[in-house]
C-alpha positions, 0 to 999 in steps of 0.5 A: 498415611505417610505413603499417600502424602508421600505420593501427593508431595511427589504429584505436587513436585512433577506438576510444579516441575512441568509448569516451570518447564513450560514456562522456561520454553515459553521465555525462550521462545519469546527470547528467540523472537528478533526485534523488528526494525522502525519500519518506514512508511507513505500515507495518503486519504483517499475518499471512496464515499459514493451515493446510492440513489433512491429506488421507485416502483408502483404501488400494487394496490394503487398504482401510484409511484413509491419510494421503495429504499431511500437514498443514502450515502456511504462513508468510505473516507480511507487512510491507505499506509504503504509500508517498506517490509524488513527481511523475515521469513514467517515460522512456527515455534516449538509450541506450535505458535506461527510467528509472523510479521504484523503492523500496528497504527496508532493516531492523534490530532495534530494539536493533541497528546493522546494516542488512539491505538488500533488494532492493538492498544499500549498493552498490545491487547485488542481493544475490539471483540472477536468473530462473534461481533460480525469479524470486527477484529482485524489485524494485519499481516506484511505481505511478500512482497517489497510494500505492504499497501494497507487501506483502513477505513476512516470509521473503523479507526475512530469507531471500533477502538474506543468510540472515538467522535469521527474524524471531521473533513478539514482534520489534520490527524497524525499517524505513526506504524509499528511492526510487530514479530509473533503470534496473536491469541484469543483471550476468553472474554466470558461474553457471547460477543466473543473474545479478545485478542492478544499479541505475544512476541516483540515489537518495534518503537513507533516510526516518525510521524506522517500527517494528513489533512481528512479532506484533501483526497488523493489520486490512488498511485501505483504500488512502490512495489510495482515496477511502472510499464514505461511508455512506449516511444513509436518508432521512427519512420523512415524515408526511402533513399531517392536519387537527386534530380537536376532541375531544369535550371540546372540544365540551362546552365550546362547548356550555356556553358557548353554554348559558350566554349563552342562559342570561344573555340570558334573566335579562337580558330577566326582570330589565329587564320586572321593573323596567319593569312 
């Protein structure tokens, strides 16, 4: 009897060893994630809304004209965040975790207080479901690059999140962007919509803000990190060189001086056998 509660207590002592083990390498791990910097960011709307026309054929029966798909409009009011990347090299921990570099965003009225946070809210919990909704859970991920251009949709900030009402045209609506170093995990939701999910790591203070009016639709300009092709200048064309030519004024004037030292050497020679003679 007091073998077995011998070798129960020892079981007891190595599982709760091997969780305060577990737990200590997950504190440093998470210690050894770098704070990420305010990170600096342009932001523009952009309306890609079209519409999709009617489509007609014939009845087969009586061959009269349908309508087979009424027309509708698509809602493509874009919010396009152009963010300035800090220096990180994306790894893997010693838990196999891939620690990478991501953005969050967060929106408001102009006139109001309260915050709307996508993809991750206060808590950095997702506010929406995972694969099983149709891929609703998105998150993004800084690119190699200088920028990272990000172009989120004006419906899914306001759907997805919290059911916010959509955002009307004539709208000033304020933005700020925080970067987030770590990994991002599925949380069982215990539902068949799928799961959340949760991100593990550090994160940033949230950046200035940037306001846009939901309306004023801009031109799409050319990535910050793209160097712009500069306009070529066409090359000068050149003039042969050609020999200056006299004119015919200019030869009546040689002509006329010629004629007039003729002209004076003559009087000249008269007037001195004039004098002699």
């Amino acid at each position: 009897m007091l073998a077995a509660s011998f070798i129960m207590a020892l079981l007891f002592s190595a599982l709760a060893i091997a969780v305060l083990f577990g737990t200590v390498q997950a504190s440093t791990e998470l210690a050894s994630i770098p704070k990420p910097s305010v990170p600096e960011f342009t932001l523009k709307y952009i309306d890609y809304s079209y519409d999709v026309p009617p489509t007609y054929g014939i009845d087969q029966y009586t061959g009269q004209n349908v309508t087979i798909q009424a027309g509708y409009h698509v809602d493509n009011r874009t919010v396009v965040f152009t963010i300035k990347n800090q220096p990180f090299t994306p790894y893997n921990d010693s838990s196999g975790n891939y620690i990478g570099l991501y953005y969050n965003f967060r929106f408001k009225g102009h006139y109001g207080d309260e915050w709307t946070y996508y993809p991750f809210d206060g808590v950095q919990t997702t506010h929406s479901y995972g694969p099983y909704t149709g891929g609703l859970f998105h998150y993004y991920s800084a690119s190699n690059s200088d920028y990272t251009v990000i172009s989120i949709n004006l419906d899914t900030l306001t759907k997805y999140p919290t059911g916010t009402q959509p955002i009307p045209d004539g709208s000033q609506v304020d933005f700020q962007v925080q970067a987030q170093i770590g990994h991002i995990d599925p949380i069982s939701s215990g539902l068949l919509a799928g799961d959340f999910y949760s991100f593990t790591g550090e994160a940033s203070d949230w950046s200035s803000t940037q306001t846009i009016t939901i309306g004023e639709s801009q031109t799409p300009a050319p990535s910050p990190a793209t160097t712009p092709t500069p306009t070529s200048t066409p090359e000068p064309t050149s003039t042969p060189y050609q020999e200056p030519q006299q004119t015919e004024q200019s030869e009546i004037i040689v002509g006329a001086a010629i004629a007039a030292a003729v002209i004076g050497a003559g009087l000249g020679l008269l007037i001195y056998l004039i004098k002699r003679k």
